[in-house]
PDB file with one MODEL, atoms N, CA, C and O in Angstrom:
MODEL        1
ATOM      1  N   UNK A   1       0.845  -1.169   0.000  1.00  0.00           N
ATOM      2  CA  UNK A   1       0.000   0.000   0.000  1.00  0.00           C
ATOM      3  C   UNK A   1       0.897   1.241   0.000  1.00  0.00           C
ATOM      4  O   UNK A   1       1.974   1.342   0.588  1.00  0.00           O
ATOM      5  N   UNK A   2       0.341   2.090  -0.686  1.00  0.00           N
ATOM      6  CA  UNK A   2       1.276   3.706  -0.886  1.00  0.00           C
ATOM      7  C   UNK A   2       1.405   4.131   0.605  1.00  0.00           C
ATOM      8  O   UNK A   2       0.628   3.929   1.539  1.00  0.00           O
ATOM      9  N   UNK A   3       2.923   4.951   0.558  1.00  0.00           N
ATOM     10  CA  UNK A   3       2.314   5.863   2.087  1.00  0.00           C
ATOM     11  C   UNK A   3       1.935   6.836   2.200  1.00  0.00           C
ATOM     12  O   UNK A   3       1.259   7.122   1.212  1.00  0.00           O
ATOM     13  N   UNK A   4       1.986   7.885   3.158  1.00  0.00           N
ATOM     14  CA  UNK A   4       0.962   9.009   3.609  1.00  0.00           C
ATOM     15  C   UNK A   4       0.951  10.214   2.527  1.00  0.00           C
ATOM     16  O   UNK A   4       2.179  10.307   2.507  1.00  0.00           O
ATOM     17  N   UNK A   5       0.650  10.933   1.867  1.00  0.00           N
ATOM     18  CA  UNK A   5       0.432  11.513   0.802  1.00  0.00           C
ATOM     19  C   UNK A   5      -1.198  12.862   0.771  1.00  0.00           C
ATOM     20  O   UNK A   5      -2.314  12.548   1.183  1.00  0.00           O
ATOM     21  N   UNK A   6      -0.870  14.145   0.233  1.00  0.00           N
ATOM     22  CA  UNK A   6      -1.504  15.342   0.731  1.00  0.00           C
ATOM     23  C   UNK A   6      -3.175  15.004   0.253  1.00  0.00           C
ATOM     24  O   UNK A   6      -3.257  14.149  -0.629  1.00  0.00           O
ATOM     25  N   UNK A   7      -4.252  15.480   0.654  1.00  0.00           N
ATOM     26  CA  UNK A   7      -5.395  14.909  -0.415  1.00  0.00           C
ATOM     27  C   UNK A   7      -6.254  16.307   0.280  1.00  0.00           C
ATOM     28  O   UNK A   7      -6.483  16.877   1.347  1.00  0.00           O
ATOM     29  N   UNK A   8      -6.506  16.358  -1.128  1.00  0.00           N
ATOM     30  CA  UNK A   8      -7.692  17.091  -0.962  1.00  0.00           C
ATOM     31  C   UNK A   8      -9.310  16.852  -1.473  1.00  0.00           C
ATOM     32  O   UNK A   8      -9.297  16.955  -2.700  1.00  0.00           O
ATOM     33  N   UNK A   9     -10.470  16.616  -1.068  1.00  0.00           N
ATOM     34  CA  UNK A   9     -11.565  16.333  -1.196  1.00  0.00           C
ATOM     35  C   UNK A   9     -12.355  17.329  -2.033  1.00  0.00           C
ATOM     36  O   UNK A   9     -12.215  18.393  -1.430  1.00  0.00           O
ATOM     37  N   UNK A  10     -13.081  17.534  -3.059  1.00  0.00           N
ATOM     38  CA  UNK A  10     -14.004  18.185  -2.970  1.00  0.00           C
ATOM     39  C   UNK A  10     -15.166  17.269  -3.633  1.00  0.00           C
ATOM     40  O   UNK A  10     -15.033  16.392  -4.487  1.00  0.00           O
ATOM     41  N   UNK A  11     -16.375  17.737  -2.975  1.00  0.00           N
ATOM     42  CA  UNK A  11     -17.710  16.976  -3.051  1.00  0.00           C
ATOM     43  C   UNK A  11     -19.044  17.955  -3.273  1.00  0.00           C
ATOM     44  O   UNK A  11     -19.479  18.757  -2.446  1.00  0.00           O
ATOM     45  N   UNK A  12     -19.348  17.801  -4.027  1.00  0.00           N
ATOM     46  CA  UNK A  12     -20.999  18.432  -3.948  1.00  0.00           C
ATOM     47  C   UNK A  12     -22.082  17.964  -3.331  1.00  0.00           C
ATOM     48  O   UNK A  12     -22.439  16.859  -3.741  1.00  0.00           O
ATOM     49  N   UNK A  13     -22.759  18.460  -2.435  1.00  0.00           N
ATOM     50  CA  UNK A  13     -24.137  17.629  -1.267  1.00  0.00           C
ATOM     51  C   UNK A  13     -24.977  16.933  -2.595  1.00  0.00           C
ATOM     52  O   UNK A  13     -25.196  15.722  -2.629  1.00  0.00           O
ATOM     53  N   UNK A  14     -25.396  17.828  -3.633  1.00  0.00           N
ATOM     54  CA  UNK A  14     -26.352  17.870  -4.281  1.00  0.00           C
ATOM     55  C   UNK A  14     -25.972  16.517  -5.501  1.00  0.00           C
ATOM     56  O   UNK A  14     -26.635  16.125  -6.461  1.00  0.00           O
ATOM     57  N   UNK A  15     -24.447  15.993  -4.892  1.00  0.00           N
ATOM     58  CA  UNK A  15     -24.394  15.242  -6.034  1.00  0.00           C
ATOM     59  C   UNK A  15     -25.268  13.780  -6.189  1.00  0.00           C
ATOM     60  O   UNK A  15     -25.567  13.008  -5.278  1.00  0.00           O
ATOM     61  N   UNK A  16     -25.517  13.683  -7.355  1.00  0.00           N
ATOM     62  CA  UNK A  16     -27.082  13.031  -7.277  1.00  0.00           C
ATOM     63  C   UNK A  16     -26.079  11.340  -7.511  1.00  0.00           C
ATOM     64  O   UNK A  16     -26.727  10.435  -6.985  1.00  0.00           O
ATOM     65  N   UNK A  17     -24.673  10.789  -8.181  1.00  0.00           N
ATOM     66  CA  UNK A  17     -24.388   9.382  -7.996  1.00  0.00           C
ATOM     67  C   UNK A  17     -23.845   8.989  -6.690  1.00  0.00           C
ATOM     68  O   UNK A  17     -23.986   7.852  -6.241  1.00  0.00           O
ATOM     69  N   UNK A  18     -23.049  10.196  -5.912  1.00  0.00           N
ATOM     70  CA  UNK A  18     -22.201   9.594  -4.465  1.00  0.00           C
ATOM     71  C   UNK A  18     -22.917  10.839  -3.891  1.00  0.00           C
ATOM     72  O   UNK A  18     -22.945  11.984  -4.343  1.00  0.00           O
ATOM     73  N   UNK A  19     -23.327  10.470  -3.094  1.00  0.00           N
ATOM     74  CA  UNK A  19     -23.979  11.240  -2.218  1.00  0.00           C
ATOM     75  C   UNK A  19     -23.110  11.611  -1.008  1.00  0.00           C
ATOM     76  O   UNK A  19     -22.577  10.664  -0.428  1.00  0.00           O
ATOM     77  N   UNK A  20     -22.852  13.050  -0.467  1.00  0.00           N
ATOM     78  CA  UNK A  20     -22.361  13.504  -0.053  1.00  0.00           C
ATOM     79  C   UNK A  20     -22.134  12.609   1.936  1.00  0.00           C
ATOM     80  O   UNK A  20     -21.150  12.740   2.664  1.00  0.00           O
ATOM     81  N   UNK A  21     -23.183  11.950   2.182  1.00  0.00           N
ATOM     82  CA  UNK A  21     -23.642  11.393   3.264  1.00  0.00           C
ATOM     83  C   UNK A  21     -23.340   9.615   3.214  1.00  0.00           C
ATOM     84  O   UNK A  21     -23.558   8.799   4.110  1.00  0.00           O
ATOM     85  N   UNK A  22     -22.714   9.360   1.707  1.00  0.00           N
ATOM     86  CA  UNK A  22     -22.343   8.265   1.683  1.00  0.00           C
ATOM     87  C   UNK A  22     -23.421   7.253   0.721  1.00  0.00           C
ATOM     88  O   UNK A  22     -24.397   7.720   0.133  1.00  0.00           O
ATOM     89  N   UNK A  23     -23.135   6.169   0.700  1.00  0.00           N
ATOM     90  CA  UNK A  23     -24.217   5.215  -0.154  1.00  0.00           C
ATOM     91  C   UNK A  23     -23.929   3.629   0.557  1.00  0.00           C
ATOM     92  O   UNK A  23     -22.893   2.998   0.769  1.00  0.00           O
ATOM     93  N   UNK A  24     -25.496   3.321   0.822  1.00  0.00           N
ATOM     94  CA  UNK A  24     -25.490   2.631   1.693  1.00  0.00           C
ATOM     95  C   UNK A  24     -26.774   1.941   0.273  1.00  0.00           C
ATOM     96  O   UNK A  24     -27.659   2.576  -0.301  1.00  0.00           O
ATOM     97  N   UNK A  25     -26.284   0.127   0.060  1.00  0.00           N
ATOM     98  CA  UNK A  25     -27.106  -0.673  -0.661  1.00  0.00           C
ATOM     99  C   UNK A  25     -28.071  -1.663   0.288  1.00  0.00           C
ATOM    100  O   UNK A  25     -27.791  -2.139   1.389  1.00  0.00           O
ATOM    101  N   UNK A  26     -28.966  -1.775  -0.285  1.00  0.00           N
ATOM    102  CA  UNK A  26     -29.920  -2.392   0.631  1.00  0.00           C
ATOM    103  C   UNK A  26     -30.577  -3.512   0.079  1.00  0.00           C
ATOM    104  O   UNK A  26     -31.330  -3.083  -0.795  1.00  0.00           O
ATOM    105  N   UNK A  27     -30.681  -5.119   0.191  1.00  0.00           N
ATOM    106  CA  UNK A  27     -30.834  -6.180   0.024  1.00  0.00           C
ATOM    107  C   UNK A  27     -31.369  -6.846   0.066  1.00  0.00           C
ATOM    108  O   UNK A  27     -30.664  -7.845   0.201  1.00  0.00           O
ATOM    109  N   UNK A  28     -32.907  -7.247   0.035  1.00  0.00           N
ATOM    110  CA  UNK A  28     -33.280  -8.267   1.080  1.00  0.00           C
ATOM    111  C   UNK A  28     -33.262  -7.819   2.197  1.00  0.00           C
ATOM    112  O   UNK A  28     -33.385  -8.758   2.983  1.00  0.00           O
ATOM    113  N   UNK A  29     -33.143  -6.541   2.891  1.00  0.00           N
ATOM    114  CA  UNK A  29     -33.917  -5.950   4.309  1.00  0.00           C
ATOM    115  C   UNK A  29     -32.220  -5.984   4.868  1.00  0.00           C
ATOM    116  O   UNK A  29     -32.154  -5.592   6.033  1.00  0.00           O
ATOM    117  N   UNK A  30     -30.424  -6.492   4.081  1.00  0.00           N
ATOM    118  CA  UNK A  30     -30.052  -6.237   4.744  1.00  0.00           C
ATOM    119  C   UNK A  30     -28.987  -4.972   4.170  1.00  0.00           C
ATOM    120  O   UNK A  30     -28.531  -4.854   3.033  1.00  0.00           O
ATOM    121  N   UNK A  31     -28.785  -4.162   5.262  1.00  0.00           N
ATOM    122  CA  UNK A  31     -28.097  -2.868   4.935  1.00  0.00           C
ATOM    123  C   UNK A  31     -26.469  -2.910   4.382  1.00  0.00           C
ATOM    124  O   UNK A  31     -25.707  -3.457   5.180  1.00  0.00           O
ATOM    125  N   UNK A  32     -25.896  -2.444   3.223  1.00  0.00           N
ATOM    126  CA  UNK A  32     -24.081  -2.674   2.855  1.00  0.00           C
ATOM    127  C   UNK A  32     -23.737  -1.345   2.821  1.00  0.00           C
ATOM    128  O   UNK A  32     -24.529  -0.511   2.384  1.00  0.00           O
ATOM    129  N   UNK A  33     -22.717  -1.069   3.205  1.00  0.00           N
ATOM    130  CA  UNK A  33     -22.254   0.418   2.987  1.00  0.00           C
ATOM    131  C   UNK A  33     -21.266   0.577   1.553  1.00  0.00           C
ATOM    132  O   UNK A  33     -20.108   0.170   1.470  1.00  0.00           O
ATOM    133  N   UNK A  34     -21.711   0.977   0.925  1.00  0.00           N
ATOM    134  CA  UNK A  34     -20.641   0.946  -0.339  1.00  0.00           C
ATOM    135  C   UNK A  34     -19.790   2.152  -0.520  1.00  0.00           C
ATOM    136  O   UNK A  34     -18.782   2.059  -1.221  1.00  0.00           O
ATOM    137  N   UNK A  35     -20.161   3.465   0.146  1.00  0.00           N
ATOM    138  CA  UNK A  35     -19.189   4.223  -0.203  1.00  0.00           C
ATOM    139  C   UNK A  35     -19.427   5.371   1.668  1.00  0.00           C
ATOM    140  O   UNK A  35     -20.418   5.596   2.362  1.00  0.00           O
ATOM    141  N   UNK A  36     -18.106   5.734   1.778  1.00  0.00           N
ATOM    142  CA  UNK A  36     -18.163   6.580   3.380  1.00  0.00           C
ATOM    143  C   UNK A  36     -18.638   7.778   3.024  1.00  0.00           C
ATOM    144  O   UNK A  36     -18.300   8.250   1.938  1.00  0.00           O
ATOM    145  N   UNK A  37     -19.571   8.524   3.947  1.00  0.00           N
ATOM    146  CA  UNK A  37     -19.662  10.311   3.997  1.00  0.00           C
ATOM    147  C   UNK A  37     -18.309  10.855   3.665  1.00  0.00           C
ATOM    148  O   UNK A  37     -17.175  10.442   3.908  1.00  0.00           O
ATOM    149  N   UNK A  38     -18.896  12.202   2.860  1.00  0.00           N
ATOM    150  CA  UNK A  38     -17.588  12.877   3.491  1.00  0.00           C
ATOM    151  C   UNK A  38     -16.522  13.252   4.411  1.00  0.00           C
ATOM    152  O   UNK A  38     -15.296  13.323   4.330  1.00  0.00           O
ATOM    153  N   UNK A  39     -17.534  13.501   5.453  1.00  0.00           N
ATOM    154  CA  UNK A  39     -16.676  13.495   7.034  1.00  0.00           C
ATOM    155  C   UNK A  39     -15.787  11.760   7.199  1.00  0.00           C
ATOM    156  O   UNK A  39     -14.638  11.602   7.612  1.00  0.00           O
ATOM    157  N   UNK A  40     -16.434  11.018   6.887  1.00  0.00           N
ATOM    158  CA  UNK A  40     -15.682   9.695   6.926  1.00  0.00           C
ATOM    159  C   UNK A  40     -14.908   9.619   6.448  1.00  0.00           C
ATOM    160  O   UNK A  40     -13.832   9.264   6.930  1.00  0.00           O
ATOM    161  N   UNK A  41     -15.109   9.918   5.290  1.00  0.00           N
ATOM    162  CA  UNK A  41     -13.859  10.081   3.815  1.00  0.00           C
ATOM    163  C   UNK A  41     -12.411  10.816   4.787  1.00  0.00           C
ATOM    164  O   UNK A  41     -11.492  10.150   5.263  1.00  0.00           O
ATOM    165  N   UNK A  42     -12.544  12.108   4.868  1.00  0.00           N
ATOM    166  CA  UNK A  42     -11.646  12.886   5.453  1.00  0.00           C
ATOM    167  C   UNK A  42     -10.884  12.022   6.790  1.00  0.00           C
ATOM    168  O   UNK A  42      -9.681  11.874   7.003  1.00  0.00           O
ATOM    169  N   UNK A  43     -11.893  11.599   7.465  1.00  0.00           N
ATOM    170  CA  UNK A  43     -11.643  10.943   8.867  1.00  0.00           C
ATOM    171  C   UNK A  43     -10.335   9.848   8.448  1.00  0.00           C
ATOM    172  O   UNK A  43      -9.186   9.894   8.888  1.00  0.00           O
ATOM    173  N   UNK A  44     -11.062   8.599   7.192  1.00  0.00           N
ATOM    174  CA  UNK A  44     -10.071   8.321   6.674  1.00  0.00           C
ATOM    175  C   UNK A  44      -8.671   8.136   6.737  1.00  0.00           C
ATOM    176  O   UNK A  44      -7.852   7.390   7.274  1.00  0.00           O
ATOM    177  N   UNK A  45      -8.737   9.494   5.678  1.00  0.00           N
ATOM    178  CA  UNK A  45      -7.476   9.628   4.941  1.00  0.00           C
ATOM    179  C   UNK A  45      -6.636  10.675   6.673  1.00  0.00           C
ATOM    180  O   UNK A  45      -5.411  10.745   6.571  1.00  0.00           O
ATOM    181  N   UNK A  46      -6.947  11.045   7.398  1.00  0.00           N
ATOM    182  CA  UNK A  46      -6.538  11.849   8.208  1.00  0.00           C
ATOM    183  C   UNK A  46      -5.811  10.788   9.277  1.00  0.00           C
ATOM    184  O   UNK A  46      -4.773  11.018   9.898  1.00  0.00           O
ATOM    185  N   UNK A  47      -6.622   9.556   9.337  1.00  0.00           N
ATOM    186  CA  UNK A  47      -5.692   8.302  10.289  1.00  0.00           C
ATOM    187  C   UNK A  47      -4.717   7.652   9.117  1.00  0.00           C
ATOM    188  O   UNK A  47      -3.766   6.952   9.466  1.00  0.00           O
ATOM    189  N   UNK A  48      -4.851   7.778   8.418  1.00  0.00           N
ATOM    190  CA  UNK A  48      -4.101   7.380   7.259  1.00  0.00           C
ATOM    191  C   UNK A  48      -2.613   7.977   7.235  1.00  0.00           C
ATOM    192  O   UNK A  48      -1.461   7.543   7.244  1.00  0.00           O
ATOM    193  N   UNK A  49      -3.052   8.798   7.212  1.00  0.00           N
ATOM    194  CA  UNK A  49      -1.438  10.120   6.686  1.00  0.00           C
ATOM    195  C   UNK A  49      -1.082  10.025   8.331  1.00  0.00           C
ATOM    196  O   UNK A  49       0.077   9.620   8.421  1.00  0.00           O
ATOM    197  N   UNK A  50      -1.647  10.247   9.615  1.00  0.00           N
ATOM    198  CA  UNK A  50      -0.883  10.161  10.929  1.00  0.00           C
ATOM    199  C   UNK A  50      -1.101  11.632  11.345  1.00  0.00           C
ATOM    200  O   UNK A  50      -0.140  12.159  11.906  1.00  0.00           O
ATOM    201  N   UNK A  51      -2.039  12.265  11.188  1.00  0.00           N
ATOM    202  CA  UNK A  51      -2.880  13.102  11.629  1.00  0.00           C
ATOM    203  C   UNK A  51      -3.067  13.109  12.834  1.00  0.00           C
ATOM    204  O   UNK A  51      -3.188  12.041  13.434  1.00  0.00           O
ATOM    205  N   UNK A  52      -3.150  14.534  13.598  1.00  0.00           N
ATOM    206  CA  UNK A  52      -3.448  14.521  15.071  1.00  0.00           C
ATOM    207  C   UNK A  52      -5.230  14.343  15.022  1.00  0.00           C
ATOM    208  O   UNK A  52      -5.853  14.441  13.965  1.00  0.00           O
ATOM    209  N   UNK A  53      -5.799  14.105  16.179  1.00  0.00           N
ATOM    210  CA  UNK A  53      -7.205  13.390  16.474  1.00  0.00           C
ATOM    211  C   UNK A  53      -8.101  14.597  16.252  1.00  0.00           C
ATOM    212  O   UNK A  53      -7.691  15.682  16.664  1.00  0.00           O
ATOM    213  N   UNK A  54      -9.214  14.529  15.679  1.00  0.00           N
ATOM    214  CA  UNK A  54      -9.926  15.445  15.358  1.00  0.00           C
ATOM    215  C   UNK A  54      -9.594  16.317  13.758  1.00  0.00           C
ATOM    216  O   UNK A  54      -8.529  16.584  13.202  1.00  0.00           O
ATOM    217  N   UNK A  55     -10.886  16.557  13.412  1.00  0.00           N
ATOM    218  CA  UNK A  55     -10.439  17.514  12.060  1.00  0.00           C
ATOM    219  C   UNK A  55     -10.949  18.713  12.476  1.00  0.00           C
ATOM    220  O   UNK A  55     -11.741  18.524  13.399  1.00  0.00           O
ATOM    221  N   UNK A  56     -10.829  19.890  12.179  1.00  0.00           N
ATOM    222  CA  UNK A  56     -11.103  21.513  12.153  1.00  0.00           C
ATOM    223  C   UNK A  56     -12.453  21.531  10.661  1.00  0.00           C
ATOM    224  O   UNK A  56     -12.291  21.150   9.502  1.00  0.00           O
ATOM    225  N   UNK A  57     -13.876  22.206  11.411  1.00  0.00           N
ATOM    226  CA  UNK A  57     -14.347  22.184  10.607  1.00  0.00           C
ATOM    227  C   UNK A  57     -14.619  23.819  10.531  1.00  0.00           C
ATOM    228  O   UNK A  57     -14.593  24.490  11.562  1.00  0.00           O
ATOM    229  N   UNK A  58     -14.866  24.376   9.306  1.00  0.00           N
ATOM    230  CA  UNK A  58     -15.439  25.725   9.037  1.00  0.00           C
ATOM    231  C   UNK A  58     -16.780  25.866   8.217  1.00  0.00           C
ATOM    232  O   UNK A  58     -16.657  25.526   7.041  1.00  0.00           O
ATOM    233  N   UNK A  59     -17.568  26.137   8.453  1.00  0.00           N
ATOM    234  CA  UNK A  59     -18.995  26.352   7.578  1.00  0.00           C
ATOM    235  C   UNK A  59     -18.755  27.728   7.548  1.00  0.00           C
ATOM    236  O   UNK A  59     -18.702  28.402   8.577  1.00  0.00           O
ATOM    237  N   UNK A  60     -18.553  28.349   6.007  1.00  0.00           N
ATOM    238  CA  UNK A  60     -18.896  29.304   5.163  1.00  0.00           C
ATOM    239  C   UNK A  60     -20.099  29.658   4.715  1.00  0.00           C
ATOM    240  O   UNK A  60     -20.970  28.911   4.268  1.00  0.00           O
ATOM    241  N   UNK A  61     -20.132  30.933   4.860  1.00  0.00           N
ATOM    242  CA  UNK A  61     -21.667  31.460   4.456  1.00  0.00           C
ATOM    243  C   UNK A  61     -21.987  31.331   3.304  1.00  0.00           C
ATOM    244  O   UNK A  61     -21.159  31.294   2.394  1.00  0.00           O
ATOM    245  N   UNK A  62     -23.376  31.229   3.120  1.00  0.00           N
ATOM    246  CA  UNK A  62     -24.319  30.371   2.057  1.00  0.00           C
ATOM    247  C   UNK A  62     -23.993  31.658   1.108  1.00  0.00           C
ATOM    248  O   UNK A  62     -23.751  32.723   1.676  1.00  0.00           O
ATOM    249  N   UNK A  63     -23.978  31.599  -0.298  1.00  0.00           N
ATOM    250  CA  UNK A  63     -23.754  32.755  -1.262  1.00  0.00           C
ATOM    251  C   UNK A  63     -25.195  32.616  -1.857  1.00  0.00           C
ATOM    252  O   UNK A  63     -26.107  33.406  -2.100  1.00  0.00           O
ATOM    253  N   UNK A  64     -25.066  31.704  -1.943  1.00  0.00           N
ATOM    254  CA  UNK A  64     -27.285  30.997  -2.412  1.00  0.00           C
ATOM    255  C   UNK A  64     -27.550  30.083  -1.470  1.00  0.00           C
ATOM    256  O   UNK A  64     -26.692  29.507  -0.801  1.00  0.00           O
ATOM    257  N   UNK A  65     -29.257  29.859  -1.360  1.00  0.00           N
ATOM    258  CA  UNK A  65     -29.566  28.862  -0.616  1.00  0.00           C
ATOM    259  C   UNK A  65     -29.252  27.728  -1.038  1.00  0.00           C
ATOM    260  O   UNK A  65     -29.148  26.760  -0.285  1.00  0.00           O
ATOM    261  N   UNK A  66     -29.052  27.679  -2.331  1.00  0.00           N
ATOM    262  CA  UNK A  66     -28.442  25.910  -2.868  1.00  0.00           C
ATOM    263  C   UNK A  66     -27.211  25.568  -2.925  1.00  0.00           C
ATOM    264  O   UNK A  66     -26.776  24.719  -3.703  1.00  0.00           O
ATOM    265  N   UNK A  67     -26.551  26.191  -2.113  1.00  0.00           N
ATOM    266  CA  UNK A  67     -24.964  26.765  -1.829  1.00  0.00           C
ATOM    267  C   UNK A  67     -24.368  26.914  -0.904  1.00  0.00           C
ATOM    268  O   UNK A  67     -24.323  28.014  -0.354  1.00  0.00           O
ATOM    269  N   UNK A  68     -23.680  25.774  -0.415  1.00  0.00           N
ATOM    270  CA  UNK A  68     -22.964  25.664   0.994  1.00  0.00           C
ATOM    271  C   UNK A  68     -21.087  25.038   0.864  1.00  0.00           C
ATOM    272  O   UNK A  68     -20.726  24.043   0.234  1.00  0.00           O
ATOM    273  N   UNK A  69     -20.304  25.864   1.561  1.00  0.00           N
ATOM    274  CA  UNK A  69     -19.130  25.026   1.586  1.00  0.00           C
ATOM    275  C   UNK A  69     -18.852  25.045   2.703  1.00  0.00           C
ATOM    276  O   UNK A  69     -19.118  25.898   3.550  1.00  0.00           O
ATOM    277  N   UNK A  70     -18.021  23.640   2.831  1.00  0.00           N
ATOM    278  CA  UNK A  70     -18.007  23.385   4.456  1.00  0.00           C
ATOM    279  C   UNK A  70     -16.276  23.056   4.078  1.00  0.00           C
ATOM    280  O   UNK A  70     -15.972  22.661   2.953  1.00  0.00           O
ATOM    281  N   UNK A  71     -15.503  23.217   4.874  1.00  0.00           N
ATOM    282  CA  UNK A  71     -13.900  22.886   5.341  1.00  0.00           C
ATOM    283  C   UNK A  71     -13.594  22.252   5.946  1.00  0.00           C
ATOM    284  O   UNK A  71     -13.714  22.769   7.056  1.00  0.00           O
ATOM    285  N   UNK A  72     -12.975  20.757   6.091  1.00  0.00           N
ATOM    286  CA  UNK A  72     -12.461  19.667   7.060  1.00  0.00           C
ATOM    287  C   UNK A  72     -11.094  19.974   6.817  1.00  0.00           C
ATOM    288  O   UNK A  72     -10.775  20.087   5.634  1.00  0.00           O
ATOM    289  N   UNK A  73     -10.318  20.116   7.586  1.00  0.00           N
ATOM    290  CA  UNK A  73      -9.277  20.243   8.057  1.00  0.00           C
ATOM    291  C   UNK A  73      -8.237  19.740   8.870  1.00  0.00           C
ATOM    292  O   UNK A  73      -8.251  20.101  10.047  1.00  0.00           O
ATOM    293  N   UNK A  74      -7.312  18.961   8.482  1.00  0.00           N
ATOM    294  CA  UNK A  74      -6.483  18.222   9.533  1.00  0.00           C
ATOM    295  C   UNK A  74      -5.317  18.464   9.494  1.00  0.00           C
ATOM    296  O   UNK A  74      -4.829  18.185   8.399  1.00  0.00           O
ATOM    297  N   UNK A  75      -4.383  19.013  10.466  1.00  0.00           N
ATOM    298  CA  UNK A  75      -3.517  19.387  10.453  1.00  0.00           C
ATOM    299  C   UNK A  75      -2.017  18.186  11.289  1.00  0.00           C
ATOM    300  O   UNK A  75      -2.143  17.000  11.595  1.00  0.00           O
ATOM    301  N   UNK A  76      -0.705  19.094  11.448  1.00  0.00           N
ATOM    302  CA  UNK A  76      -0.208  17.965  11.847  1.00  0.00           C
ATOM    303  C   UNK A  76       0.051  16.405  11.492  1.00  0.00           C
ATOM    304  O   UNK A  76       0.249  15.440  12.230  1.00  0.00           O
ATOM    305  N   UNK A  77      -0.011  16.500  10.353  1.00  0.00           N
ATOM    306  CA  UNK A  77      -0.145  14.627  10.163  1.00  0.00           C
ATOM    307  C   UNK A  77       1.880  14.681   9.452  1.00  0.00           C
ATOM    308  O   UNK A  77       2.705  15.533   9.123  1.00  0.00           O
ATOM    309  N   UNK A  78       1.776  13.129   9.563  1.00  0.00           N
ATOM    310  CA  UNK A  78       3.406  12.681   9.305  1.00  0.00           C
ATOM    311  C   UNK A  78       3.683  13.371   8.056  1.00  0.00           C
ATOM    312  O   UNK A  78       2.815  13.654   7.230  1.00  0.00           O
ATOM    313  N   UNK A  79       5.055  13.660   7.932  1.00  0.00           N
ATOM    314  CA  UNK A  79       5.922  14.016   6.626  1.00  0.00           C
ATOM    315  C   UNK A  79       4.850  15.486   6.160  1.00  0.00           C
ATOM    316  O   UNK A  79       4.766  15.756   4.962  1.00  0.00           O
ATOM    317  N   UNK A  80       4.059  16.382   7.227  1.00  0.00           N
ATOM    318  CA  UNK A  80       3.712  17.296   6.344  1.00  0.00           C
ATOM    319  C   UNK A  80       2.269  17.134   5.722  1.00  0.00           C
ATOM    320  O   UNK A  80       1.673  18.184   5.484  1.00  0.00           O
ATOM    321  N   UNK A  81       1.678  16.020   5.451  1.00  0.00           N
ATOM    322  CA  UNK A  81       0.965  15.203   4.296  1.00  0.00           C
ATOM    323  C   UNK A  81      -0.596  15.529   4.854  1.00  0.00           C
ATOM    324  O   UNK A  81      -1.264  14.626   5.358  1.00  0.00           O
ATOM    325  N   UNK A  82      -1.013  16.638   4.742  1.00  0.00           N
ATOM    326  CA  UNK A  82      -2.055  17.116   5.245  1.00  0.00           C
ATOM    327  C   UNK A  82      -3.622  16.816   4.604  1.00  0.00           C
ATOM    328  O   UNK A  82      -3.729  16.730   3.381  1.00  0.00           O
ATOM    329  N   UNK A  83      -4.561  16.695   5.284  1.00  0.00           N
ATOM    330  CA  UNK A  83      -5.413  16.366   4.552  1.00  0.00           C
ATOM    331  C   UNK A  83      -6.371  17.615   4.763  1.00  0.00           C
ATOM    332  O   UNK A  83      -7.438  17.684   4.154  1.00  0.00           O
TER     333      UNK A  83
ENDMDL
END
C-alpha cells in the first residue's frame, strides 16, 4: 500500500451518484455500505497520513440557498501530508 500523501476532497451535497452522506445498498432488508460520507472520507485519509485526532471544521456562508461550503481540516499529520 502507498504511504501518507496530501489529499484534498471536494464533493458536492447535491451530487445526485455519491452522495455527499455516503451510499449505503440495501438487500433483502439487509443494509451494505458501499461508499463513506464525506466526514468519513476525510476521517479516513486523516488516520491514514498520521494526523493529530480530530479535524477543524469551518462552515462558510451560504452565497445561495443551494450553496454551501463546508472545510475539514487536519492538520499535523506525518511528513507534512495534510489532509
Amino acid at each position: 500500500m502507498p504511504g501518507p500523501a496530501p489529499v484534498m476532497i471536494i464533493h458536492g451535497t447535491s451530487d445526485q451518484s455519491i452522495s455527499f452522506n455516503g451510499v449505503v445498498f440495501r438487500s433483502n432488508g439487509e443494509a451494505r455500505q458501499v461508499s463513506l460520507s464525506v466526514p468519513e472520507t476525510v476521517a479516513y485519509f486523516a488516520r491514514r497520513n498520521g494526523c493529530g485526532e480530530g479535524a477543524r471544521r469551518t462552515d462558510f456562508a451560504q452565497s445561495a440557498p443551494e450553496t454551501q461550503v463546508i472545510r475539514f481540516e487536519s492538520n499535523g499529520c506525518a511528513n507534512g501530508d495534510d489532509v
